[in-house]
C-alpha positions as a printed Julia matrix, in Angstrom:
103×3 Matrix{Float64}:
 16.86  -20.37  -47.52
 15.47  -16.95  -46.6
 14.64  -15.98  -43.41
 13.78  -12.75  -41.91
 14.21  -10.84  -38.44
 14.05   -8.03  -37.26
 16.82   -5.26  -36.86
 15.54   -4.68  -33.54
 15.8    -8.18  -32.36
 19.51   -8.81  -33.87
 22.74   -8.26  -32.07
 25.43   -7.28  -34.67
 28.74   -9.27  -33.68
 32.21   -9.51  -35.33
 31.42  -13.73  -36.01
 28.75  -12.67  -37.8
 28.49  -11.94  -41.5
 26.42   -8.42  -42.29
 26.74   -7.76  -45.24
 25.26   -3.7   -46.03
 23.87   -3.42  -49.62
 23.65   -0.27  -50.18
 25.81    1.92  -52.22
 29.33    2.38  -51.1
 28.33    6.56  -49.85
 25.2     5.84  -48.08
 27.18    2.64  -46.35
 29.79    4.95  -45.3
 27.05    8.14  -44.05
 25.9     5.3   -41.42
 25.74    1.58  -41.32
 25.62   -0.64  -38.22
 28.53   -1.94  -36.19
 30.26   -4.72  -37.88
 28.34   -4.56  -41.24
 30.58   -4.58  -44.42
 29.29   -2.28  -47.83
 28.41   -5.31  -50.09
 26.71   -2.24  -52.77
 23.85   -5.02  -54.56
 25.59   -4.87  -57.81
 28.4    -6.35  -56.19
 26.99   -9.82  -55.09
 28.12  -12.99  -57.01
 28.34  -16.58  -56.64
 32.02  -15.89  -56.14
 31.69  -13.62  -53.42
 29.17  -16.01  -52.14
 31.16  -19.39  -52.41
 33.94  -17.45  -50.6
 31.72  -16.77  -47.1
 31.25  -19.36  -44.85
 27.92  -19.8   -42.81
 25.05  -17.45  -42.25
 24.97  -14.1   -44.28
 22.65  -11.43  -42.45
 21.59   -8.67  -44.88
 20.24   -5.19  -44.77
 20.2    -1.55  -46.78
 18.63    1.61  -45.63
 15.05    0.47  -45.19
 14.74   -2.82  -46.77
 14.28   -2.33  -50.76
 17.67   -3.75  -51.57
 17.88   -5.9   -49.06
 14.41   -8.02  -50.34
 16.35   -7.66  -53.57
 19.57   -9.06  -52.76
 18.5   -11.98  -51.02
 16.14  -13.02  -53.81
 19.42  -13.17  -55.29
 21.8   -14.5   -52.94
 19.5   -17.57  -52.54
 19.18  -18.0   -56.03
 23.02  -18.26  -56.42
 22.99  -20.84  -53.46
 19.34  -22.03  -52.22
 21.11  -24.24  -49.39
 22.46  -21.01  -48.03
 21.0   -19.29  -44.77
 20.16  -15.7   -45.92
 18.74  -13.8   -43.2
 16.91  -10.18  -44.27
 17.18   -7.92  -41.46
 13.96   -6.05  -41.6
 13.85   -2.31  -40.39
 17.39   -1.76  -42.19
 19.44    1.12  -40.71
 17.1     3.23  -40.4
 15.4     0.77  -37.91
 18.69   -0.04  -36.34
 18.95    3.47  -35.77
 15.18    4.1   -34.64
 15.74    1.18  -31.88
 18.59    3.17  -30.33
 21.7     0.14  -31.86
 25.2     1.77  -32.51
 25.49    3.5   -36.26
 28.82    3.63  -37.34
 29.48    7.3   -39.46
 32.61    7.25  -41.68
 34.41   10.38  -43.29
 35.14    9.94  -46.73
């Protein structure tokens, strides 16, 4: 099941799952506290099966992130998807902690 909310009502937390769909360079330019780079053409039902309860997902803005949980509930309908709207770029907008990485 997808649900939405947005970035600027969500409190990233280590119990939760983020997953950050976006390509593994633009993850690691600036991604939100906690979120892991799960790049799109990464997701499978293997990856899936191996998470345990809800999966929160965003990208940059939300193009990828619409896209990969149309496909993370079609690999697993009974699963809670949640699409954090706003992305990163919200996150970042609404003053929440961006994590920069040096590659």
């Amino acid at each position: 099941m997808i649900t939405e909310l947005p970035i600027s009502e969500f409190q990233p937390s280590q119990a939760k799952t983020i997953w950050d769909v976006r390509d593994a360079d633009k993850y690691q330019e600036g991604h939100i506290e906690y979120a892991q780079s799960q790049p799109l053409a990464t997701l499978t039902k293997e990856k899936l099966d191996a998470t345990t309860g809800d999966i929160y997902v965003l990208c940059g803005g939300g193009t990828k992130a619409a896209k990969a949980v149309a496909l993370l509930d079609e690999l697993d309908p009974s699963r809670n998807i949640i699409h954090l709207t706003g992305g990163t770029r919200g996150a970042a907008a609404c003053g929440m902690t961006i994590i920069q990485e040096n590659g």
